[in-house]
Backbone bond lengths (Angstrom), bond angles and torsions (degrees), N, CA, C in turn:
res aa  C-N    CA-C-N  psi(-1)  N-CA   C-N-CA  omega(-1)  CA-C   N-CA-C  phi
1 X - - - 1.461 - - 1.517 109.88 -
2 X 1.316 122.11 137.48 1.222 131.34 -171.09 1.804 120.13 -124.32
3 X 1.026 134.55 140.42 1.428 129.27 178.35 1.477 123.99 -16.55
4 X 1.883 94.28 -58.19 1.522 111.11 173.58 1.458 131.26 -63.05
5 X 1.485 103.27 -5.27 1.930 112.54 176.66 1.773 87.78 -81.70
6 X 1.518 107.09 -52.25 1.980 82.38 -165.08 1.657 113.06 -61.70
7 X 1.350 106.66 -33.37 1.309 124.31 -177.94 1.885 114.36 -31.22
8 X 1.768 73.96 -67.88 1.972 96.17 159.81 1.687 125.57 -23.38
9 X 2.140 81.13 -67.33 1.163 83.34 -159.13 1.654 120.48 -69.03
10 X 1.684 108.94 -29.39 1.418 110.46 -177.60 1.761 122.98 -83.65
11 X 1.236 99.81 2.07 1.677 125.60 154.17 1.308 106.57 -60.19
12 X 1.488 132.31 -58.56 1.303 151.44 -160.13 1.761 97.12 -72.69
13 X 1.157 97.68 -62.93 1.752 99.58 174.16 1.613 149.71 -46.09
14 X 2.247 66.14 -36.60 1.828 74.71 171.58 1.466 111.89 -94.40
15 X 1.191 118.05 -36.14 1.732 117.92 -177.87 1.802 113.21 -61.92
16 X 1.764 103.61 -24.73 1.308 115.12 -158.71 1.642 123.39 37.53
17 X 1.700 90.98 46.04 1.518 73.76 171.56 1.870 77.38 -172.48
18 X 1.361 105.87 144.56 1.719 128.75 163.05 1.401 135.17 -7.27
19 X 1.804 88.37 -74.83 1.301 129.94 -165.13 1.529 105.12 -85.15
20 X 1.439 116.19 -52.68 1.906 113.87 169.22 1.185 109.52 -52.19
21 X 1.571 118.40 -44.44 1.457 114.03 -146.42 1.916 89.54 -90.13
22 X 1.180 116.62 -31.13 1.565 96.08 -178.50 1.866 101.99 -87.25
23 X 1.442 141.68 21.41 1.175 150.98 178.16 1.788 85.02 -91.85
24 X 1.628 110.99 -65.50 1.156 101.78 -178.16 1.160 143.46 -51.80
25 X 1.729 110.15 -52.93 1.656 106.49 159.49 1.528 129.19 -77.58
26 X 1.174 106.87 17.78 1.696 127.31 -178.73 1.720 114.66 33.18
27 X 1.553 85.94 83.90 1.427 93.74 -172.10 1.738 106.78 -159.20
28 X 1.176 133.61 116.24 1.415 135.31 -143.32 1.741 101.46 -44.18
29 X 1.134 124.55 -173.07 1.618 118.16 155.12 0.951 127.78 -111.79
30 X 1.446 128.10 4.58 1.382 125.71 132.74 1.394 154.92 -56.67
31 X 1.811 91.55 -17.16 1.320 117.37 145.33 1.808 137.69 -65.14
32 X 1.530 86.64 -51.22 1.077 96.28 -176.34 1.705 108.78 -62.30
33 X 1.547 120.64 -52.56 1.324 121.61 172.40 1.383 121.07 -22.47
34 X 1.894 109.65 -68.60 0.942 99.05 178.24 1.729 133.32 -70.82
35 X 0.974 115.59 -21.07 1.718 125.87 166.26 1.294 103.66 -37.36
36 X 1.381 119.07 -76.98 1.707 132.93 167.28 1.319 110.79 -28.74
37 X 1.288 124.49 -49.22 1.576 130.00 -159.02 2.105 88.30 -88.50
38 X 1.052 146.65 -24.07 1.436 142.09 -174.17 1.630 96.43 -95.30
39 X 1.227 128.64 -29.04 1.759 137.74 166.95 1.652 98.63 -57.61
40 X 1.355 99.51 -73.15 1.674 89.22 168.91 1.783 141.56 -65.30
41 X 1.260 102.85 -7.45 1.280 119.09 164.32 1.591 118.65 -79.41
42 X 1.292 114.77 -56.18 1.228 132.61 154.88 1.564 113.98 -39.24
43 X 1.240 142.65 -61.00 1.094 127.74 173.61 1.501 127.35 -106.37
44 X 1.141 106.88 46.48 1.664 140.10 -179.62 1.489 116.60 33.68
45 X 1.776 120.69 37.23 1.169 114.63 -164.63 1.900 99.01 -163.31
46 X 1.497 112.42 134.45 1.219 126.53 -179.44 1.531 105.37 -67.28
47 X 1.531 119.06 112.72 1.283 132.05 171.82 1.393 129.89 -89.27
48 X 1.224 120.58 -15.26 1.420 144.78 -171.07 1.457 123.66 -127.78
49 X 1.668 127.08 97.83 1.280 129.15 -166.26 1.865 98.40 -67.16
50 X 1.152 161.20 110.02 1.510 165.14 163.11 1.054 104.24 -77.92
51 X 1.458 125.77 -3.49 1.972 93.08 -168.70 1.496 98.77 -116.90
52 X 1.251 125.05 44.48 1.343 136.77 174.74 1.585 111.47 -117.68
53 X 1.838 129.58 160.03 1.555 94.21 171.10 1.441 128.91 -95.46
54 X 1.736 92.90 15.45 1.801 102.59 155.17 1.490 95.26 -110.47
55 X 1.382 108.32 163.72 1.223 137.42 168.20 1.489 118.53 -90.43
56 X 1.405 124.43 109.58 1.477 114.45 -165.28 1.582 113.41 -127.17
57 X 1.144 157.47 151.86 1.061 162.55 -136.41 1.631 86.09 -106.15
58 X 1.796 110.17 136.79 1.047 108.58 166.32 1.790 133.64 -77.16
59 X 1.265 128.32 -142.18 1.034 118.34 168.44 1.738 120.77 -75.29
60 X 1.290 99.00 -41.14 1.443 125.67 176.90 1.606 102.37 -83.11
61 X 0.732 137.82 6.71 1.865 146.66 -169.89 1.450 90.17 -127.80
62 X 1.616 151.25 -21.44 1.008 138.51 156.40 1.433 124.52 -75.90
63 X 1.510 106.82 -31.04 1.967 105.74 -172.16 2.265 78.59 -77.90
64 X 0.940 114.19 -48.11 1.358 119.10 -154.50 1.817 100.79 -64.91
65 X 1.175 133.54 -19.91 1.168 150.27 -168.99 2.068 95.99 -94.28
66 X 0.995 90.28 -64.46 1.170 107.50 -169.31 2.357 103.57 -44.13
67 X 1.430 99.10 -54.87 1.720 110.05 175.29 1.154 108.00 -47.49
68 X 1.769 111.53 -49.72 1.495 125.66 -156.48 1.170 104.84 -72.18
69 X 1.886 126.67 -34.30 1.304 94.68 172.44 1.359 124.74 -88.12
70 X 1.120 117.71 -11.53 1.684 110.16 160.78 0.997 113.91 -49.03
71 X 1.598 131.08 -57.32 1.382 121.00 -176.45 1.495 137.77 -35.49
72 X 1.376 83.62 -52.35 1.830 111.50 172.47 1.172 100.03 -67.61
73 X 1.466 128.51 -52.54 1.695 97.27 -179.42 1.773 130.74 -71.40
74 X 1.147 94.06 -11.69 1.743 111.89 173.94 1.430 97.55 -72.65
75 X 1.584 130.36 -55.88 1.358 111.52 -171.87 1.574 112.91 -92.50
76 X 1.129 117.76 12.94 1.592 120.65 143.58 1.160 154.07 -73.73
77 X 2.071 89.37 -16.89 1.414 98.89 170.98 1.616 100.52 -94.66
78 X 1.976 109.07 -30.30 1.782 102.58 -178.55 1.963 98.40 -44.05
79 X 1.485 128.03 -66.48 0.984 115.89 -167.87 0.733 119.02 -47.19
80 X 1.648 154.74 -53.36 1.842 150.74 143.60 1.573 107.08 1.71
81 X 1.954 96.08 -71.89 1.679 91.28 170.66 1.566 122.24 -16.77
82 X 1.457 97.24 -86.31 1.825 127.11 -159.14 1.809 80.99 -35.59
83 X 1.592 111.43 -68.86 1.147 108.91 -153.23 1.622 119.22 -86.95
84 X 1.088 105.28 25.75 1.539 107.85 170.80 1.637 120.15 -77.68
85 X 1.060 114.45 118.35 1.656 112.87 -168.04 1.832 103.80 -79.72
86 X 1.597 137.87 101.20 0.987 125.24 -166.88 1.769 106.07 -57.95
87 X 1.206 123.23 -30.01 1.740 125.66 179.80 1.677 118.42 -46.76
88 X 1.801 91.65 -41.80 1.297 118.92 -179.78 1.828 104.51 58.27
89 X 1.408 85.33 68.54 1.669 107.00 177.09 1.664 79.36 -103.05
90 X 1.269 131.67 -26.65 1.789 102.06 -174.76 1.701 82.58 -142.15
91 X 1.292 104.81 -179.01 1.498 127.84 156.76 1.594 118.65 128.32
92 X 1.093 130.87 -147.91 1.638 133.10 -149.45 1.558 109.10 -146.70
93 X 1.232 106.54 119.59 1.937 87.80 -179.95 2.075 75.00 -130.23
94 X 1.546 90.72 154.09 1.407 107.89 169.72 1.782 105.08 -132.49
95 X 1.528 104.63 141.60 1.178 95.45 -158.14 2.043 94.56 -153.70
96 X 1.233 111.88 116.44 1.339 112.80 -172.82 1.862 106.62 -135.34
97 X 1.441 96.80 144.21 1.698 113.86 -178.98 1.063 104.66 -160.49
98 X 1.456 85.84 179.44 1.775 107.40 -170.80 1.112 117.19 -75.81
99 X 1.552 127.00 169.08 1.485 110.99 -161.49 1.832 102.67 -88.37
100 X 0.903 128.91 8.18 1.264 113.62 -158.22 2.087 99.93 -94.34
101 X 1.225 88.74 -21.72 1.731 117.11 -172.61 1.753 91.16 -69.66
102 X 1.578 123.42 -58.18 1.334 114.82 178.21 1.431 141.92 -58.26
103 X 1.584 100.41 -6.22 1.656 124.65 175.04 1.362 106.64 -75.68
104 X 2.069 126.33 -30.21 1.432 105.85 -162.56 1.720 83.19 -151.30
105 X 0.877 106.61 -43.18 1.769 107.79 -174.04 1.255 113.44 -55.53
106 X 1.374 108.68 -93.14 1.404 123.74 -158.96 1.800 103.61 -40.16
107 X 1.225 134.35 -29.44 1.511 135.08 -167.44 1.622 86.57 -72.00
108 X 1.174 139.68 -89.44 1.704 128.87 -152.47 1.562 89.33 -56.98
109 X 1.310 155.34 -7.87 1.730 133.61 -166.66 1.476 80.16 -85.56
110 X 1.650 103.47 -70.93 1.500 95.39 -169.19 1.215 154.26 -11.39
111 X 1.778 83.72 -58.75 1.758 117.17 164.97 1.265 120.51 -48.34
112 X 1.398 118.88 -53.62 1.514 133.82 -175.10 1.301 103.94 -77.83
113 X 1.734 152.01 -26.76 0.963 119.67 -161.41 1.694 90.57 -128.77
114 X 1.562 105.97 6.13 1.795 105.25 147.97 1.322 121.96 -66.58
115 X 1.618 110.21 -47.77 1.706 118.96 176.18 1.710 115.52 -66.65
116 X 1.339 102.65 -41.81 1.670 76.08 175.52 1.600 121.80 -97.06
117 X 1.471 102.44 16.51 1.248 99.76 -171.08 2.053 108.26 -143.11
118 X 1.257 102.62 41.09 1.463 105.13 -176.68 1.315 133.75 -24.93
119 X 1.840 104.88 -44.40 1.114 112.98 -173.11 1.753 131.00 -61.95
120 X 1.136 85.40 -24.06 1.538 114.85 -167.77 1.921 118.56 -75.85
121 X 0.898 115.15 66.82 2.052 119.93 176.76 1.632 104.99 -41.39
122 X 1.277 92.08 116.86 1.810 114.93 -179.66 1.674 103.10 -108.60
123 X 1.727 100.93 117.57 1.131 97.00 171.92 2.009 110.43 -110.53
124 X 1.593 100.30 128.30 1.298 98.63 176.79 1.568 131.94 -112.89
125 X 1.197 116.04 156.73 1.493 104.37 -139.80 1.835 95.35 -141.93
126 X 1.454 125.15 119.80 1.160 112.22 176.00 1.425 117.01 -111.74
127 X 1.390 126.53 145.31 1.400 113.96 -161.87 1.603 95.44 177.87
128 X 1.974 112.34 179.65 0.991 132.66 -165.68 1.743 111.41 -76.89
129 X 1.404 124.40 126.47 1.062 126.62 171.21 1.811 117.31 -24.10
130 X 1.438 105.09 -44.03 1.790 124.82 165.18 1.633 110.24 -50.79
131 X 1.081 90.50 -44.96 1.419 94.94 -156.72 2.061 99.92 -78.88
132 X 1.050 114.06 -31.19 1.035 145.51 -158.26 1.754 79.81 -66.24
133 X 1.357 109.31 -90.41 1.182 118.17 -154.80 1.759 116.20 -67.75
134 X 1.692 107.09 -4.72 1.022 119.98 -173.10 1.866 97.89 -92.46
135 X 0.954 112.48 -12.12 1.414 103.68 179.06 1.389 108.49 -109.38
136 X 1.697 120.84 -22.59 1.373 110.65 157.41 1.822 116.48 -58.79
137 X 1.464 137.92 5.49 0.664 126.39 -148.76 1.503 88.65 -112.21
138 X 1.451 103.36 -53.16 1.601 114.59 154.88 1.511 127.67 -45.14
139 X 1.044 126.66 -30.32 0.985 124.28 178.14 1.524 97.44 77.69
140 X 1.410 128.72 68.88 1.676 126.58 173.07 1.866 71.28 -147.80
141 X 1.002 144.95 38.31 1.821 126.90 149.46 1.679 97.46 -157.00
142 X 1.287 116.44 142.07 1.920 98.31 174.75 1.574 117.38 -105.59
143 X 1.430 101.76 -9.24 1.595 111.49 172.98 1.835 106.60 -140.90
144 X 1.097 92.36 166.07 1.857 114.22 -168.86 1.248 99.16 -144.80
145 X 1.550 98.53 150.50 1.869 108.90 176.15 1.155 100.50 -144.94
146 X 1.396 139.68 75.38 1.477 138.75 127.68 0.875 136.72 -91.91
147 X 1.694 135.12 -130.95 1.477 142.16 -152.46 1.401 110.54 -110.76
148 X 1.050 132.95 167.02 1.429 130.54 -156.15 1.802 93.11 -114.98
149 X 1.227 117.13 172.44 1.270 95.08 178.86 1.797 106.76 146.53
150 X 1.193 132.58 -140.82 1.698 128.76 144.74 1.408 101.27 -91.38
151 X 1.814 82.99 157.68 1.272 88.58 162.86 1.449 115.84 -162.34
152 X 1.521 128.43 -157.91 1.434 125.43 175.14 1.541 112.64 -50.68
153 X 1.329 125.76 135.50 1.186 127.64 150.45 1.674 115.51 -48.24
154 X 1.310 115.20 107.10 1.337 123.64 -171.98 1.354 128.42 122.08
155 X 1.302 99.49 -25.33 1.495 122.84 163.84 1.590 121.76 -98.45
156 X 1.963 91.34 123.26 1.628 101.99 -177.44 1.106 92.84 -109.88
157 X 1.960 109.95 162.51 0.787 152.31 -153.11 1.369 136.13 -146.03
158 X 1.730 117.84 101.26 1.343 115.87 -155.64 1.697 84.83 -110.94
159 X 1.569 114.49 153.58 1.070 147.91 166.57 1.762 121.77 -79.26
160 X 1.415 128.69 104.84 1.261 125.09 -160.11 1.491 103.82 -107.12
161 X 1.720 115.48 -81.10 1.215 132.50 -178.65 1.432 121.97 -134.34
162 X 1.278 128.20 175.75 0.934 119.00 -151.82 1.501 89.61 -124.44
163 X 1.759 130.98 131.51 1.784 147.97 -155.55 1.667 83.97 -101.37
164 X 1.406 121.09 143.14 1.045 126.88 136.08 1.568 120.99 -118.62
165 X 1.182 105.13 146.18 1.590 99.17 169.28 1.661 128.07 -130.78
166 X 1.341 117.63 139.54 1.366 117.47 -171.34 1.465 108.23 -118.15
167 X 1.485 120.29 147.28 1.685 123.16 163.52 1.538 87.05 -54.25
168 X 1.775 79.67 152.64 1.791 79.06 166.67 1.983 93.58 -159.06
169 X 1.151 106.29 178.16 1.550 120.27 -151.55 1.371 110.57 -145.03
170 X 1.359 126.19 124.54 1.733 110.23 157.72 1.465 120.38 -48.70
171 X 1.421 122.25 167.30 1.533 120.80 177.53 1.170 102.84 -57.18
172 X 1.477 134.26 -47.54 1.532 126.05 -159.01 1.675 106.11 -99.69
173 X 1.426 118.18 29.43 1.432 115.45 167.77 1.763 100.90 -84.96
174 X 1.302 91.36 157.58 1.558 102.20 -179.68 1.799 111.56 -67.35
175 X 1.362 122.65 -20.08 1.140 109.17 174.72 1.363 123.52 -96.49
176 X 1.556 105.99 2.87 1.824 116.33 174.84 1.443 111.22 -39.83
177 X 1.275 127.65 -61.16 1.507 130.82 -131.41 2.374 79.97 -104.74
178 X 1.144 144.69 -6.70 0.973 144.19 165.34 1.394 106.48 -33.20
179 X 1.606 119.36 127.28 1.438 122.31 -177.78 1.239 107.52 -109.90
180 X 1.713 132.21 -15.91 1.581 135.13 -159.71 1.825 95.63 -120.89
181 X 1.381 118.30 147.41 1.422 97.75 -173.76 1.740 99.31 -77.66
182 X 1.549 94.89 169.90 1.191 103.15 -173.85 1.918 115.38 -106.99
183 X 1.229 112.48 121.39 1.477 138.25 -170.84 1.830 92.56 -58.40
184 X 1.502 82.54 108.12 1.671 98.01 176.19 1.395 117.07 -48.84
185 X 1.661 127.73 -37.13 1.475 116.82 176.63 1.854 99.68 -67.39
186 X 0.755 126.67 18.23 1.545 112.06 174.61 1.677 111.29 -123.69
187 X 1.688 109.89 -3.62 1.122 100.97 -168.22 2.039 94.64 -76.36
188 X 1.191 129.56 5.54 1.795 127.81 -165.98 1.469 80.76 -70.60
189 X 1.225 140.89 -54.74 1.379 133.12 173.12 1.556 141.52 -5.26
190 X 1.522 94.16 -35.32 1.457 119.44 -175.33 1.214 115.08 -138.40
191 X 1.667 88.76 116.57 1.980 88.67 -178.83 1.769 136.80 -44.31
192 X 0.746 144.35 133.31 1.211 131.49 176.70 1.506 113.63 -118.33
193 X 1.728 118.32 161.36 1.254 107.82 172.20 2.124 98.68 -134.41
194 X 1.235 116.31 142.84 1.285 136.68 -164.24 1.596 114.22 -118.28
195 X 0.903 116.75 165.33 1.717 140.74 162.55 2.044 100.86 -64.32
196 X 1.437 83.57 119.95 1.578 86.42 170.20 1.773 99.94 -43.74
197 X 1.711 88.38 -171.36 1.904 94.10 -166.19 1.418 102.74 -93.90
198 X 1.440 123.57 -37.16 1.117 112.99 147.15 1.835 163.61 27.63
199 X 1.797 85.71 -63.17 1.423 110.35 170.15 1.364 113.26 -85.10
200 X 1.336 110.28 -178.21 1.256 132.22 155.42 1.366 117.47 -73.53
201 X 1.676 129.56 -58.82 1.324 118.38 -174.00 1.446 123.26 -58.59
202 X 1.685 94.25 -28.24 2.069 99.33 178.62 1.553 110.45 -56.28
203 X 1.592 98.69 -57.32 1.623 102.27 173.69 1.459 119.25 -43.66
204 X 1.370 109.84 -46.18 1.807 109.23 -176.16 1.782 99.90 -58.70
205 X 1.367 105.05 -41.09 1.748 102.77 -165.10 1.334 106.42 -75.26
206 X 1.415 108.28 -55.39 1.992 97.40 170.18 1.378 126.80 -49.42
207 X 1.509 119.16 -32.15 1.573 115.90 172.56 1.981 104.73 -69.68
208 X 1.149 116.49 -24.28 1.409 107.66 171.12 1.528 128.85 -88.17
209 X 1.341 105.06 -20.33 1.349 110.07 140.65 1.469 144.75 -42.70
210 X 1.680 91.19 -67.44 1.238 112.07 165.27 1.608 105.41 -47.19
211 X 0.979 122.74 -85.30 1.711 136.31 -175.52 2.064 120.44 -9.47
212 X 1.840 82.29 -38.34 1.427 107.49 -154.31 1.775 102.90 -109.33
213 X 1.557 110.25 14.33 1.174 110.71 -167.44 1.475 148.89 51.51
214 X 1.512 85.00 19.95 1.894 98.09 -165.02 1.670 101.84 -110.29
215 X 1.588 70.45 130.89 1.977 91.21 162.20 1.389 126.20 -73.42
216 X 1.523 147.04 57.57 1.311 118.81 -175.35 1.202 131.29 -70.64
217 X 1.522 113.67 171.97 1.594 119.01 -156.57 1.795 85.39 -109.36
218 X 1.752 112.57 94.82 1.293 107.37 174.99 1.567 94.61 -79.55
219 X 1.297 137.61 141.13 1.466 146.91 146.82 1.438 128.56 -92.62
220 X 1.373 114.10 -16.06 1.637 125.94 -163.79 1.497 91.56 -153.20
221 X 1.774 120.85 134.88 1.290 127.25 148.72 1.212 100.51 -129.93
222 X 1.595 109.96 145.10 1.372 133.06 167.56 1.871 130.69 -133.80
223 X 0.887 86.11 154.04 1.701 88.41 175.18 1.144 141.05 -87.40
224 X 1.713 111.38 7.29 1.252 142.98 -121.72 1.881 114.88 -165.61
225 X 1.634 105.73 87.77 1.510 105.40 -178.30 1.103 103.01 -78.03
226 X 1.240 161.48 0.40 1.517 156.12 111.53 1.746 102.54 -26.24
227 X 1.156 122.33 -92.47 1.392 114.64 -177.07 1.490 123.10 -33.87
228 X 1.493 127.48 -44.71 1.366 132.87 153.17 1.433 128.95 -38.20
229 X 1.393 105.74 -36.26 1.849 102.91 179.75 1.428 97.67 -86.85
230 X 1.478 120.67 -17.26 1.287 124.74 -166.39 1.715 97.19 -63.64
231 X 1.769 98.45 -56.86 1.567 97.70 -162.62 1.284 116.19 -71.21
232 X 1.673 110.28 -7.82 2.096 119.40 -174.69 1.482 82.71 -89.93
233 X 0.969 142.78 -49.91 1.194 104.39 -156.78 1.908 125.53 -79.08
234 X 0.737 112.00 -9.04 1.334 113.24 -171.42 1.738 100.70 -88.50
235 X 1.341 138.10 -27.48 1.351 114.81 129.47 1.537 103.97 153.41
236 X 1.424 128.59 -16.32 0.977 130.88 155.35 1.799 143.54 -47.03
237 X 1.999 85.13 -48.04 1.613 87.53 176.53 1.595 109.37 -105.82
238 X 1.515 113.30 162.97 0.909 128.04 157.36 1.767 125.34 -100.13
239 X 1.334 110.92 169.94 1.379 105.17 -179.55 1.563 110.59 -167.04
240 X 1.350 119.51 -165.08 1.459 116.17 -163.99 1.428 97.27 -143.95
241 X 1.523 142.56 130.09 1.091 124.63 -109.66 2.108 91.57 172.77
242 X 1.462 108.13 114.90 1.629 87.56 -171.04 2.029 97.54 -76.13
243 X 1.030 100.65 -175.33 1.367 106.26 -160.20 1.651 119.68 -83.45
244 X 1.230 90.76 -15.30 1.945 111.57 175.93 1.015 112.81 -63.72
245 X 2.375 107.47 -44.68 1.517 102.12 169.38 1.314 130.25 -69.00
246 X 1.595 92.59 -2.56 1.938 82.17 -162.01 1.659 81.19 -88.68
247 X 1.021 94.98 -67.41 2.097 85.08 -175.66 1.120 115.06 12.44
248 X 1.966 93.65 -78.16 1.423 96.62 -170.07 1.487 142.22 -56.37
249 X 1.133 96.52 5.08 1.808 115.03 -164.03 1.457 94.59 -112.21
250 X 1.215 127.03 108.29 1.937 117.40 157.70 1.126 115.17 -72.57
251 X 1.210 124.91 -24.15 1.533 118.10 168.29 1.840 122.50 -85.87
252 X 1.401 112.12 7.11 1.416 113.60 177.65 1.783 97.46 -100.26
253 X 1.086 128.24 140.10 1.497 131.56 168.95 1.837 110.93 -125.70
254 X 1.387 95.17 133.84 1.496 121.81 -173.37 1.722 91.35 -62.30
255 X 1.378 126.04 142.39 1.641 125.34 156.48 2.021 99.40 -130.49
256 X 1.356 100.72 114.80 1.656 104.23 153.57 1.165 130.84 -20.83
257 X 1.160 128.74 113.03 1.715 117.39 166.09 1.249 97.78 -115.57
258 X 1.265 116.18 167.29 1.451 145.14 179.54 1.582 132.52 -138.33
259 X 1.257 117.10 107.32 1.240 121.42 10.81 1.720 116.85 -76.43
260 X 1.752 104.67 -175.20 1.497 88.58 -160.41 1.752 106.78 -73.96
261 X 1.678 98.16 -167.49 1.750 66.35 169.51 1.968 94.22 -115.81
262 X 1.751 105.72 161.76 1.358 105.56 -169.07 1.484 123.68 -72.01
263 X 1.699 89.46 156.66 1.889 91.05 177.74 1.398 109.54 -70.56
264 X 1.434 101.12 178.75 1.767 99.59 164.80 1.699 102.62 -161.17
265 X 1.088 114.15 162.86 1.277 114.57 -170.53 1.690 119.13 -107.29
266 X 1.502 102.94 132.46 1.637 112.74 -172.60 1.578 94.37 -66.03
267 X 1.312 115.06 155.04 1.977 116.18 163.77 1.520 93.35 -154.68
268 X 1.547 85.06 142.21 1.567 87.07 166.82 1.199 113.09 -84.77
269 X 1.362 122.84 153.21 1.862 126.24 174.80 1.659 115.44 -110.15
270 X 0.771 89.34 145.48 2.032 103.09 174.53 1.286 114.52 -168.89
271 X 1.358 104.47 149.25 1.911 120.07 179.78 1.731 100.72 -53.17
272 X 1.386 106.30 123.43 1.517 107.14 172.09 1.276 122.32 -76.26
273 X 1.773 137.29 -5.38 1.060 131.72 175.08 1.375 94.48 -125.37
274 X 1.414 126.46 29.92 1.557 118.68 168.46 1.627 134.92 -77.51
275 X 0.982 145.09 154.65 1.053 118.29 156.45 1.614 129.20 -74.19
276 X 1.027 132.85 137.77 1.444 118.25 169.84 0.944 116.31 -132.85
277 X 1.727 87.11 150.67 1.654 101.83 -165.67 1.743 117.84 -76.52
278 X 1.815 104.62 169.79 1.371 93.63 167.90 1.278 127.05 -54.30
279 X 1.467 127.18 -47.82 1.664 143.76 142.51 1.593 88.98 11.22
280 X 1.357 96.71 -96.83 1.705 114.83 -178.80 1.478 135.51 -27.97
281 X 1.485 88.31 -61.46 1.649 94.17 167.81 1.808 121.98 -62.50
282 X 1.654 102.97 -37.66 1.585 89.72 -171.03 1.991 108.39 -81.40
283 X 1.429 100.53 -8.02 1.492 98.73 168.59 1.552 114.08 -72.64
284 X 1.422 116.36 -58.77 1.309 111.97 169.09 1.227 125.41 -55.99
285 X 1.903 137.76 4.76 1.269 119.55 178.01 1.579 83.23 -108.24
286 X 1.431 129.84 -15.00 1.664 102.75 159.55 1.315 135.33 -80.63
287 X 0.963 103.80 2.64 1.711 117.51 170.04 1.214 105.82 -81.29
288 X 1.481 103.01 -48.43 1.497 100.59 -158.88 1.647 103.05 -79.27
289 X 1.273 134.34 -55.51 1.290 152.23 133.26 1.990 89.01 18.84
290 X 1.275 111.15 -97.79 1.185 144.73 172.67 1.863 100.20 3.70
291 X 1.639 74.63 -76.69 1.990 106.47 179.94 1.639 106.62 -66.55
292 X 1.019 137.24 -7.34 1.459 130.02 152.68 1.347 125.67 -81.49
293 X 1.506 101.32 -49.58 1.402 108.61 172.99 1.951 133.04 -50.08
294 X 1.691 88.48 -24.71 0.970 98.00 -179.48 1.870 125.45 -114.06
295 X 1.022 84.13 39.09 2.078 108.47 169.18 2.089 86.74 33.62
296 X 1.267 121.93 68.12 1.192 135.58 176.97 2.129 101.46 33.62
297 X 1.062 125.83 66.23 1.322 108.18 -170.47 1.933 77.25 -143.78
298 X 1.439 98.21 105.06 1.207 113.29 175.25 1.678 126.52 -58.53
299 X 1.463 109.39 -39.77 1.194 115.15 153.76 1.421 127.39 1.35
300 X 1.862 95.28 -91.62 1.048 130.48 162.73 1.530 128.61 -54.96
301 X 1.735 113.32 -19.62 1.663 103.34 164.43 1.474 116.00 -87.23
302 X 1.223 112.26 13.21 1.576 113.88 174.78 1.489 115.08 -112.47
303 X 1.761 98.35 9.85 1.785 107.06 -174.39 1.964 98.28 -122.87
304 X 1.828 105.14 46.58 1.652 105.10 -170.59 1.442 97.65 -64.88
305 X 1.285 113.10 155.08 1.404 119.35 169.85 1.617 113.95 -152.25
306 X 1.332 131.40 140.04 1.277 108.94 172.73 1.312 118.27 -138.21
């Protein structure tokens, strides 16, 4: 048995069908058949149901499917190993977070660990805290940047800075020019628009809702903190917004609520029995670097400079 029989076989599984799956590994299907058929010879047991007009993994083709892709992803990261350049004149970093991180963060990391580190292709990836830790698990991302909190068994968790978040308003919304904070059962008054449910920040804001007994009047959900400042600013909606974005906006203005609403803490994520690469490590000591330097005041970890 050789690499290329499991290869075969979980080609076969996922396309469920012959002809795709040998299109994909580009290799006739008369080849491929028989490869599959010496996999099952080799380990004395029919892996592949055929008499259906998909092709589906049998019972024993699922526990056996199931090992094989662990395997392959274990000796996908050894090859990364071998070929990881410790200088990091070349190599691959993969790197995925939540969206709220791509509005102010991720642009100065980038910057800084593009300049001292050119050689190196950063792939970035925005997505669900779930999703996040579910692919560190896989091994298809090698670092994560969200919220601290539980999480996957397997996934560790370092502590950076500390997120605040405020409602916030275009200049010409009616609650801009407000000088006293404003008593959360009164904010149902004013439409608001939020982060699908999806995320992490919706969850943080509905549990403070929830907590605080308030109904809000969501009118707009999106997937998209770009689309959100889009719809606050022009003056109708309001929204909730960590404080880095509002900064950046002169036309977005912070309004008090009461009580306030809570912090929560950024962490970086990574596979706890993974290997990681240099890629990895010298990204995570500028984050982390970053988040010391800056006595947890997030603001300021999105203003790195060196």
């Amino acid at each position: 048995m050789e690499l290329r029989h499991i290869r075969y076989l979980l080609a076969v599984a996922d396309h469920g069908n012959f002809t795709r799956a040998a299109e994909f590994l580009h290799v006739s299907q008369p080849t491929l058949s028989q490869q599959i058929k010496q996999l099952e010879r080799t380990v004395g047991v029919q892996l592949l149901d055929r008499s259906g007009r998909a092709v589906r993994l049998t019972e024993a083709g699922e526990a056996y499917a199931f090992h094989a892709r662990l395997a392959l992803r274990d000796l996908e990261a050894g090859e990364r190993a071998i070929h990881d350049v410790q200088d990091l004149s070349r190599g691959q970093l993969r790197v995925a977070m939540t969206p709220t991180f791509t509005a102010y963060l991720i642009g100065p990391l980038v910057h800084e660990f593009h300049a001292a580190y050119p050689g190196v292709t950063l792939t970035v990836v925005e997505t669900t805290q779930d999703r996040i830790e579910a692919d560190l698990l896989a091994d298809r991302v090698d670092l994560g940047i969200a919220f601290a909190g539980a999480h996957a068994a397997g996934v560790e968790s370092v502590a950076l800075f500390t997120e605040r978040l405020s409602l916030v308003a275009g200049s010409t919304h009616a609650l801009a020019g407000r000088a006293r904070p404003l008593p959360v059962a009164r904010l149902a008054r004013y439409p608001l628009a939020l982060l699908t449910r999806d995320f992490a920040t919706r969850t943080h804001i509905d549990a403070y809702f929830e907590e605080s007994r308030s109904t809000p009047s969501i009118v707009v959900e999106a997937n998209s903190i770009g689309a959100l400042v889009e719809f606050v600013r022009r003056g109708s909606l309001a929204t909730v917004l960590p404080d880095a974005i509002t900064r950046a906006h002169p036309d977005l203005v912070p309004i008090d609520l009461t009580p306030a609403l809570p912090t929560r803490t950024v962490a970086l994520l990574r596979r706890a029995t993974a290997y990681h690469s240099a890629a990895a490590r010298a990204f995570a000591a500028i984050i982390e670097d970053a988040a010391r330097s800056t006595s947890s005041d997030p603001i300021a970890a999105c203003m790195i400079s060196r």
